[in-house]
N, C-alpha and C positions, 0 to 999 in steps of 0.2 A: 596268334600263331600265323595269321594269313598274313596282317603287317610284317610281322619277321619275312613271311618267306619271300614277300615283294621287296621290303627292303636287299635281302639277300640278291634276288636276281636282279635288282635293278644295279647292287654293286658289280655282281658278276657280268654284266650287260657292259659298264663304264670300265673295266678292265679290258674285256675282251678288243672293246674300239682301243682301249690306247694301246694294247698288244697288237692289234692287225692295222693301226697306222704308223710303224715299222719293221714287224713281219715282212719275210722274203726276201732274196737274194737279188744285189744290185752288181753290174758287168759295167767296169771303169777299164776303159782302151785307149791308149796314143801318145802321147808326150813323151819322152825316153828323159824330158827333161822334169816333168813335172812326175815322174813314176816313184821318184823316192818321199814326194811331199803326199802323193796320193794313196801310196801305201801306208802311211803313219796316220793320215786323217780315215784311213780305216780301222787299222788297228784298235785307234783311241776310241772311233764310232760302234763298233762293235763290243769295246768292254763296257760301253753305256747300255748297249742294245744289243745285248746277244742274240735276241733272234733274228736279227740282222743281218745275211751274210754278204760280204763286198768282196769281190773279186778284181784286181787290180792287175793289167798287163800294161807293157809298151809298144813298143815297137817305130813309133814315130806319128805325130800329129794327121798324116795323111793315111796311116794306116788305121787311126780310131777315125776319121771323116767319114774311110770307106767305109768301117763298122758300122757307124754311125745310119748311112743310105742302106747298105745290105739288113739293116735291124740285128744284128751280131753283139752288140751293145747298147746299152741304157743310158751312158754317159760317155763321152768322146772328151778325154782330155788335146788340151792345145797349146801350144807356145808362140800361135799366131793367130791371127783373126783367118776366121774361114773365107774361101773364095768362092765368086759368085757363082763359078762351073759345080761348087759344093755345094752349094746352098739350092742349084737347078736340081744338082741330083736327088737331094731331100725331098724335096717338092715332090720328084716323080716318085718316090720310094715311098711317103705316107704324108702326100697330099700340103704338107706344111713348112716352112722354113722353119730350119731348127731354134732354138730357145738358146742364147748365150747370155751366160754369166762372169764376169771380172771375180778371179777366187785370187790371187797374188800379182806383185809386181816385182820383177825380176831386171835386175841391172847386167844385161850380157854381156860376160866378161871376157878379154881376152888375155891367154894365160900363157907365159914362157917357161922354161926351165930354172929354176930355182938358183944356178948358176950365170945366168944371162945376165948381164950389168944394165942393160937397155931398161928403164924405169917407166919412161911414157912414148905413146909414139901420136901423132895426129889421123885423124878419120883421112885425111888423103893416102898418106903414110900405108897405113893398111890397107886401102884400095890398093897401093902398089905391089904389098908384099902377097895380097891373097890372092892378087891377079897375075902375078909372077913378074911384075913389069921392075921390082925393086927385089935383090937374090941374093945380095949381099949383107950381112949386117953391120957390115961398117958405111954403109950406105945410109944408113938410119944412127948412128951414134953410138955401135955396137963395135964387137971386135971382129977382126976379118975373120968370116968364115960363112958356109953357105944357112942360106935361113931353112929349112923343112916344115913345111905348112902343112898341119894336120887340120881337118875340116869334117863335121859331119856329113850322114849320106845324103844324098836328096829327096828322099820322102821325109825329112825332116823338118820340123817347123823351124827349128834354130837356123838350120841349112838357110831354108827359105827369107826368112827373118834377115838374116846378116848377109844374103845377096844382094838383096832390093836395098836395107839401108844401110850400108858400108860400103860393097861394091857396085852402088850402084845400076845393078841390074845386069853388070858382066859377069864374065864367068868364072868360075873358081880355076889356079892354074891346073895346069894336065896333072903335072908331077904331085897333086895332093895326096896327101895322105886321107883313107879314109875312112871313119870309125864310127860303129854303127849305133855307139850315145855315147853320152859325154864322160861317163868312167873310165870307157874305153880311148877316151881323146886323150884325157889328164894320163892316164897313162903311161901314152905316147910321149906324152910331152913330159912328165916327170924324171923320163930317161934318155932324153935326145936332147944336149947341150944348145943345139940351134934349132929346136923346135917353137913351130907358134902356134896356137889352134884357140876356139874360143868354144864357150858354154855356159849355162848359168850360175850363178853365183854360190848355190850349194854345192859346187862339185870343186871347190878350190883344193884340195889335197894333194901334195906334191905339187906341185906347179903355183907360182906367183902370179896374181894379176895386174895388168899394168894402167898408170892413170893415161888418160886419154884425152884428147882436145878436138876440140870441135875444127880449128886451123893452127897455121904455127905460131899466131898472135894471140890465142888464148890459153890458160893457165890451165894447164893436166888437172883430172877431175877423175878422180879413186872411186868407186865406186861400193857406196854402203848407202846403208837405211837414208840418211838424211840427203845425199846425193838424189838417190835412186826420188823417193818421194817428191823431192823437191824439182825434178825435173833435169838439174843442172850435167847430172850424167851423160853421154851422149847416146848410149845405147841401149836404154831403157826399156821395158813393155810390159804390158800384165800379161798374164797366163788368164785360161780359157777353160771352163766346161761349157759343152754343147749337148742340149739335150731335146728329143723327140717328145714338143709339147705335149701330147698325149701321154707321154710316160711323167709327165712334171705333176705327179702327183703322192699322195700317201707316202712307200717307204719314200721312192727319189728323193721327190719336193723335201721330206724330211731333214733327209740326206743335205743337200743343195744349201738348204736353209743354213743349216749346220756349220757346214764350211766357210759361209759366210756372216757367221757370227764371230763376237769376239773370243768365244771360246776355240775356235777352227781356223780363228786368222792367229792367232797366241800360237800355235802348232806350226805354221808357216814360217816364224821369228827363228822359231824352235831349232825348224830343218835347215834356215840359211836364205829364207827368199824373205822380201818384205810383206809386211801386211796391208791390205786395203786399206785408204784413208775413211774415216768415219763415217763418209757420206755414201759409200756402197759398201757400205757393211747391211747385215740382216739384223735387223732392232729386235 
């Protein structure tokens, strides 16, 4: 009887750790772009591990940064690499630079109206048109009429992302259009004949994406899985969690882990962005 009852509690013992090494509720914040991939790898995390709860917001990359510093969040999604003004603030906020992890890679698309004939344009090309410096579309190989540049806001990582490598580091023009994620871009652009706006590659619906060239002596390059991976695309980048080492543990770490298995990258395929190539994946 006493064997039984030790075996008994020693099972009870070995459940109770694998229940409370994902036990408790995790607070996912930032990315407008990664918010619909982040909510599915919850969904799916939670019908494995109900006692798991994941809470998932947007609002824009710098918005989960600040989460991030103010301690508001466990995980800071991103669609850019953090900056080092971020990375100071962490420090003063709990002593450590945050913990970044590579969870997808995303081919940054830029998207016309479905009516638009214009098929590719070059990265100078779009310098001109998101800088207002080119207003025409028959300027570009289109038909006359004026171009409408929708763009995300600036607390955005995409924003961010596609100023520094597209524009260069100038400014978006005055006249943009501006939409607070990228649903709300395609939107725009799904029903404004001369519209151009750009966002990740899962948010293609209504609006067409165009191939793009690195100059006007290289061949327009589409942007999919074997593009995107292979580098060849011109506007490429992986997506981002950031997390407070000290929280990179039990459920998180779990979590974390998760996403970066080939089970949690297979969910990424799923939504429309590409998956890690095998060498930062989670074995």
């Amino acid at each position: 009887m006493k064997k039984l009852t030790t075996k008994i509690a020693i099972i009870a013992a070995t459940l109770a750790t694998a229940i409370s090494a994902h036990a408790g509720s995790i607070t996912v914040k930032g990315s407008d772009t990664l918010v619909i991939l982040a909510q599915k790898w919850a969904e799916v995390y939670m019908g494995k591990h109900p006692e798991t709860k994941i809470q998932v917001s947007g609002g824009g990359s710098g918005v989960g940064f600040a989460a991030l510093q103010s301690k508001q969040t466990d995980i800071a999604d991103a669609s850019r690499k953090i900056k080092s003004t971020e990375i100071q603030a962490c420090i003063r906020a709990f002593y450590k630079a945050p913990r970044e992890y590579k969870v997808a890679v995303d081919g940054l698309s830029v998207y016309v109206n479905n009516d638009n004939p214009v098929k590719e344009l070059s990265l100078e090309q779009l310098e001109g048109i998101f800088t207002g410096r080119i207003k025409n579309w028959k300027e570009v190989g289109g038909n006359d009429g004026p171009i409408s540049v929708y763009s995300r806001e600036n607390n955005s990582g995409t924003y961010e992302f596609f100023k520094e490598h597209v524009l260069k580091g100038k400014d978006f023009v005055a006249s943009a259009q501006m939409a607070q994620g990228t649903a709300m871009l395609l939107q725009g652009v799904s029903k404004d004949k001369g519209a151009i706006g750009y966002g990740g590659a899962a948010y293609g619906a209504g609006a067409r994406a165009l191939g793009i060239k690195k100059d006007e002596n290289s061949k327009a390059i589409e942007p999919n899985e074997e593009t995107v991976l292979n580098q060849t695309y011109p506007i490429w980048r992986y997506l981002y969690n950031y997390v407070n080492p000290a929280l990179d543990k039990g459920e998180v770490a779990s979590y974390l882990s998760w996403i970066r298995s080939d089970e949690g990258q297979k969910i990424v395929k799923e939504v429309g962005y590409y998956p890690l190539p095998a060498n930062l994946r989670e074995k």
